[in-house]
ROPAMAR-605646 format. One record per residue (C-alpha): residue in one letter; residue number from 1; x, y, z. Coordinates in Angstrom, 2 decimals. Layout:
N
a NUM X Y Z
...
***
This chain:
195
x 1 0.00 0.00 0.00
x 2 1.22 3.75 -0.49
x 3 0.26 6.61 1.06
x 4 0.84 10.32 -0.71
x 5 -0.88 13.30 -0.82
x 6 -3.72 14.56 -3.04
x 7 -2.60 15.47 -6.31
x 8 -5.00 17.38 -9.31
x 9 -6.10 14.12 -10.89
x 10 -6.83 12.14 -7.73
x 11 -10.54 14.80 -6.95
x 12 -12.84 12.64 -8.79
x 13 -10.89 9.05 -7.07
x 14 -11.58 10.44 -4.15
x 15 -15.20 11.57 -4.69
x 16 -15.45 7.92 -5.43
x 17 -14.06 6.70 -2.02
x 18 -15.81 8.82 -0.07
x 19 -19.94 7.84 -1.94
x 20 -18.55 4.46 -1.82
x 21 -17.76 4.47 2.14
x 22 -20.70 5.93 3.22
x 23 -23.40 5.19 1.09
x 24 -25.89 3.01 3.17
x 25 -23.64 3.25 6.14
x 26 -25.59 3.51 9.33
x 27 -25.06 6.53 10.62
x 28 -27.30 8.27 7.57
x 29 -30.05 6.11 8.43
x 30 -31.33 6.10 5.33
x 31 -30.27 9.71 3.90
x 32 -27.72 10.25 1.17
x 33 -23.74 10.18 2.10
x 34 -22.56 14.31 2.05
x 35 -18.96 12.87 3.13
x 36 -17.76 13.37 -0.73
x 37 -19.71 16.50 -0.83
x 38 -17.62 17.82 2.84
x 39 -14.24 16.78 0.26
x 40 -15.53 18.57 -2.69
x 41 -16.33 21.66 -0.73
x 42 -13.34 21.87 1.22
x 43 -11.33 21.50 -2.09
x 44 -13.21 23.95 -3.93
x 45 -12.80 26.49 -0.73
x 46 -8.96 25.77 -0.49
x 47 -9.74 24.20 3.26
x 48 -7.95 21.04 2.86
x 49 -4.86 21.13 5.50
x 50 -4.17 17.55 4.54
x 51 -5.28 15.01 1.96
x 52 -4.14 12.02 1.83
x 53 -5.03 9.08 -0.63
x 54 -4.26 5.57 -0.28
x 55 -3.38 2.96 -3.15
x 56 -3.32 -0.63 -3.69
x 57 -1.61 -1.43 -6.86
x 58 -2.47 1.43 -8.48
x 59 -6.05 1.40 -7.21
x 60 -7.67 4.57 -5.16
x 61 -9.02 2.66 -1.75
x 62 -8.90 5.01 0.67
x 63 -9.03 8.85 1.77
x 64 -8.38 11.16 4.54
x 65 -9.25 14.72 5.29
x 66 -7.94 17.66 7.66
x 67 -9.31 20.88 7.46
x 68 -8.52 23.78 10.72
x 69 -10.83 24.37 12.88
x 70 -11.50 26.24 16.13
x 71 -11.67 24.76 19.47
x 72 -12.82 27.21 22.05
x 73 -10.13 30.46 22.39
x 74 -8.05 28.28 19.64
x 75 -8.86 30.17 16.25
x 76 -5.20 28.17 15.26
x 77 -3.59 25.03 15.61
x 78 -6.37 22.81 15.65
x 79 -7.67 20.44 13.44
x 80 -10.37 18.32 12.35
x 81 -10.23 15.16 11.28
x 82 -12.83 14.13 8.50
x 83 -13.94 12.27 6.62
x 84 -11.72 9.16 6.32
x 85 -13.44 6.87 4.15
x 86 -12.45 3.35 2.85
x 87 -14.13 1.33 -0.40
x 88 -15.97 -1.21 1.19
x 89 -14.53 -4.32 -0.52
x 90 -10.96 -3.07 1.68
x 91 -12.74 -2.04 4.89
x 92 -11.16 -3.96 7.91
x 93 -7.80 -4.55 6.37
x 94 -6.11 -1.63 8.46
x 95 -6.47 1.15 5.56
x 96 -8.46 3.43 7.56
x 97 -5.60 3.02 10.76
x 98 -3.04 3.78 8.57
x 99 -4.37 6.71 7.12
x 100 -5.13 7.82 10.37
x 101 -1.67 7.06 11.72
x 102 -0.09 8.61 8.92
x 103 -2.20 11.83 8.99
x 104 -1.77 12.52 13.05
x 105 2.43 11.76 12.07
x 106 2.34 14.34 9.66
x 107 0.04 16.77 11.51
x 108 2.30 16.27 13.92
x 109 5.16 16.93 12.39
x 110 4.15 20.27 11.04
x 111 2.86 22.02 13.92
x 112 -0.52 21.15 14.93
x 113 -0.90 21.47 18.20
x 114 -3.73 19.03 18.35
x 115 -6.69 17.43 16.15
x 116 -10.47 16.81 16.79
x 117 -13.16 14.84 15.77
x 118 -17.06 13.34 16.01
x 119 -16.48 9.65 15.86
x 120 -16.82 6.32 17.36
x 121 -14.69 6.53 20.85
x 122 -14.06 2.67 20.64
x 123 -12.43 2.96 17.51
x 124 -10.40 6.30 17.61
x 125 -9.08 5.13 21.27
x 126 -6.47 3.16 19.71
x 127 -5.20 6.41 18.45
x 128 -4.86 8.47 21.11
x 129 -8.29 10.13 21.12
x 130 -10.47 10.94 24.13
x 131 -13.47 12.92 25.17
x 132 -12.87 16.04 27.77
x 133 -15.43 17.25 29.73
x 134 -15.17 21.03 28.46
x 135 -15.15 19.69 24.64
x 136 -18.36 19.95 22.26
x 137 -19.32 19.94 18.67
x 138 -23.07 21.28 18.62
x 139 -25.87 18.83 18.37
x 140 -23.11 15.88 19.14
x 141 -23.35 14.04 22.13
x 142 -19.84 14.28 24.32
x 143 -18.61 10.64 24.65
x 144 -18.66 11.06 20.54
x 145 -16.53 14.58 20.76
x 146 -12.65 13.36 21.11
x 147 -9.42 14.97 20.99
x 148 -5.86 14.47 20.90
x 149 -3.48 17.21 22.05
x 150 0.15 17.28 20.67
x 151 0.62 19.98 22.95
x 152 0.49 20.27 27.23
x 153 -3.24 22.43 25.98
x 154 -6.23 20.21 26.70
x 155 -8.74 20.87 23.91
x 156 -11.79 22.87 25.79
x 157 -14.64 24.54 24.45
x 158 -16.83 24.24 21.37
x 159 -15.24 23.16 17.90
x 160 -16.29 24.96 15.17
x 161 -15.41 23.55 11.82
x 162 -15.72 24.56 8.29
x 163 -18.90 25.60 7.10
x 164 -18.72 22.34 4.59
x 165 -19.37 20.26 7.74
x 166 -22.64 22.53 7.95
x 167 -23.72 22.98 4.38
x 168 -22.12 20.19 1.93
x 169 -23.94 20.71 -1.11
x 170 -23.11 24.53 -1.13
x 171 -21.44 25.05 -4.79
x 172 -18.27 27.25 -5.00
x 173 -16.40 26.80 -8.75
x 174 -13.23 27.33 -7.82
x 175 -10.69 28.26 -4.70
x 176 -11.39 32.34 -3.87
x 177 -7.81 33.63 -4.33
x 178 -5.94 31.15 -7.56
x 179 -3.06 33.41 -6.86
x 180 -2.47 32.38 -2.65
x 181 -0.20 29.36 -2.15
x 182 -1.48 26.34 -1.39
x 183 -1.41 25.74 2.55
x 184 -1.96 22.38 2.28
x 185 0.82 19.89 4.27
x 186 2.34 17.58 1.24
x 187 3.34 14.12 2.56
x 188 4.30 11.52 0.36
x 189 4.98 7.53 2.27
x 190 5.11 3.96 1.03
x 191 4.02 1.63 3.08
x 192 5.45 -1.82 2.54
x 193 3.04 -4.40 4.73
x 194 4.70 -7.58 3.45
x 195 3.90 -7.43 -0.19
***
């Protein structure tokens, strides 16, 4: 499997990921996935702080997504992990944890001083996530708010994240300023696993 960053022709493999993972899932009980939609937007907007695809001989299987966000007094720093998204013929084969491994590393690495996320405690544990006490994402019940601090700052206070989060479907054509550099983190990492 390899890991690397988003490049120009990987938007509409990704788009594909992110429909696949979540269409039917659950947790839309019985709505339409956005998750691609959250991707597109952010994209569009110039909001992705990291996007990372994953590949299996070639083939697009998986996708992460950071994007800043603001966690209580903390317009800076902060993160937001979202969506991560896996075709489902390669769910449970330990895409998703990499991805999730790899993004935190280079997060990390760069300066974050911590990331955030609605999830499934159980599963983002193994990670390093947890839910504080003073941490909430409106509408979202606590146990499923978590954060992980790279920092000696516990995360406190109400995230706020992109408006995509919010309003998916909202159409922008193109990134507001062409001419501002990207900000985007590039990360490029093979993973071997055996094969």
């Amino acid at each position: 499997m390899q890991i690397k960053n988003e490049e120009a022709n990987d938007a509409e493999r990704i788009t594909l990921i992110q429909f696949a993972a979540f269409d039917g899932h659950p947790i839309h009980a019985g709505a339409e996935a956005t998750e691609h939609l959250i991707v597109e937007r952010l994209r569009a907007e110039g909001a992705l702080s990291l996007s990372l695809i994953a590949e299996e001989n070639g083939e697009a299987v998986g996708h992460i997504a950071m994007s800043s966000a603001t966690v209580g007094k903390h317009t800076t720093g902060w993160f937001l992990l979202g969506p991560v998204g896996v075709i489902p013929s390669r769910q449970r084969n330990g895409i998703g944890s990499a991805l999730i491994r790899e993004a935190l590393q280079c997060m990390k690495e760069n300066g974050a001083e911590g990331i955030v996320l609605v999830g499934d405690p159980d599963y983002y544990h193994r990670f390093g996530f947890k839910s504080f006490p003073d941490l909430s994402y409106a509408g979202v019940p606590n146990q499923y708010v978590l954060g992980l601090s790279f920092t000696e700052c516990t995360p406190e206070g109400e995230i706020v994240a992109h408006d995509a989060f919010r309003n998916p479907t909202k159409k922008v054509e193109a990134h507001p300023d062409k001419n501002e550099p990207s900000r985007r983190v590039h990360h490029y990492l093979s993973i071997n696993n055996g094969k």
